[in-house]
N, C-alpha and C positions, 0 to 999 in steps of 0.2 A: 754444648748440647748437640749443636750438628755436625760437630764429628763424630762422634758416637753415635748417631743416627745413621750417620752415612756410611760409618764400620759395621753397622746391624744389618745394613742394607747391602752390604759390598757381600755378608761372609751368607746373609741368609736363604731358604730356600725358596722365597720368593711369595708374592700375595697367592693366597688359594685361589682366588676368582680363574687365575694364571695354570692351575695344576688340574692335570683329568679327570672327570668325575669317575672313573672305573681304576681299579689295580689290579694286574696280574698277578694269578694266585695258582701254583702248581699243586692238585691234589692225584693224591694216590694211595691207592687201594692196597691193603696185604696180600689179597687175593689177585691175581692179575686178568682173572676172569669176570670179577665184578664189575656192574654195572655201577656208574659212578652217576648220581643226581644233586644238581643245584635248586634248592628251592620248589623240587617236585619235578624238576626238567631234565633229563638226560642229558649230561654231558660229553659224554667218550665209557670208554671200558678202560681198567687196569690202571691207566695214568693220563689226567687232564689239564689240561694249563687254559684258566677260567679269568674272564675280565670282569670282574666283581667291584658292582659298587662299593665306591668307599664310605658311603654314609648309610650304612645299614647292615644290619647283624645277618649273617648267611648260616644255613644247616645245609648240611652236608649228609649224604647218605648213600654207602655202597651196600648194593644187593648182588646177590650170586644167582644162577641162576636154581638152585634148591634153597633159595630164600633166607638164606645166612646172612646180617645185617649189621653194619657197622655206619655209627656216627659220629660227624664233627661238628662243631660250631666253630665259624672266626665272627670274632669281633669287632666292633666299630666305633673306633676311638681319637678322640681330639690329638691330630696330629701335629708335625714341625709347624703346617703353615698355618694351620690354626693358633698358633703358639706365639708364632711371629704379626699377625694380626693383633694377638691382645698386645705386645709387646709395642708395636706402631700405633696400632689406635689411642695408646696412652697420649702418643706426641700428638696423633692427626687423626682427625674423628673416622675419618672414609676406613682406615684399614679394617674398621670394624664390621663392615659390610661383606667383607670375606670369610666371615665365621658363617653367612649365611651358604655359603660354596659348598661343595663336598669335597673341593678339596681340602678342604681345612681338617677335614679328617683322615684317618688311615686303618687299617686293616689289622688287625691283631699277630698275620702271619703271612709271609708268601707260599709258603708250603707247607701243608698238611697231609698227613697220613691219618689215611681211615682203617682204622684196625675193625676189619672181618674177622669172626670168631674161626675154625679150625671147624673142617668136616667131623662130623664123628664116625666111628667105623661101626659095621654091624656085630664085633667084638666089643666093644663098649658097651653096647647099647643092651646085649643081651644077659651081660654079667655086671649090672648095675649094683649099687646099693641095697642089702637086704631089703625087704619090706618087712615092718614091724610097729610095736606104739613104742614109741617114744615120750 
């Protein structure tokens, strides 16, 4: 049993308490002129690389400047070292106190793209869909 403890321990990613509670997360825009926001906060234009807590769920939102709008969600999910906590806390009670970490969790993605919809032209717009009852 303690070898096999100690091969969990040699190959694994280590206790959460151990790992940052932030992860780097590259987001970017279709549009290279949009406004890029975390949680309501501006973070850059075009393209951001963001240290996002790992223990909580982030929106994500590019805006252009004529209000064209694209959103993301990443996620926040029980990660390796949270994995290896329930795994150790079976042998030894303490690892279990690493679930309370945010390392213990992880990120759904390091990079996202926020898809902004396409300008429309004022040819589109003026030879729309008939109007009619349907």
């Amino acid at each position: 049993m303690a070898f096999c403890l100690a091969i969990v321990v040699a190959v694994s990613p280590g206790c959460s308490v151990l790992k940052p509670s932030t992860e780097p997360v590259t987001i970017m825009a279709t549009d290279p002129s949009a406004e890029i926001y975390v949680a309501g906060r501006p973070v850059g234009q075009g393209t951001a690389t963001v240290d996002l807590p790992r223990d909580q769920d982030q929106t994500i939102m590019a805006r252009t400047a004529d209000n064209r709008t694209g959103t993301a969600t990443v996620t926040s999910h029980l990660g390796s070292g949270g994995i290896f906590d329930i795994i150790a806390g079976a042998f030894l009670i303490f690892p279990f106190f690493g679930l309370l970490a945010p390392g213990s969790r992880d990120l759904s993605a390091s990079s996202v793209v926020v898809q902004v919809p396409p300008a429309t032209t004022a040819a589109s717009t003026e030879h729309g869909a008939p109007v009619g009852r349907y």
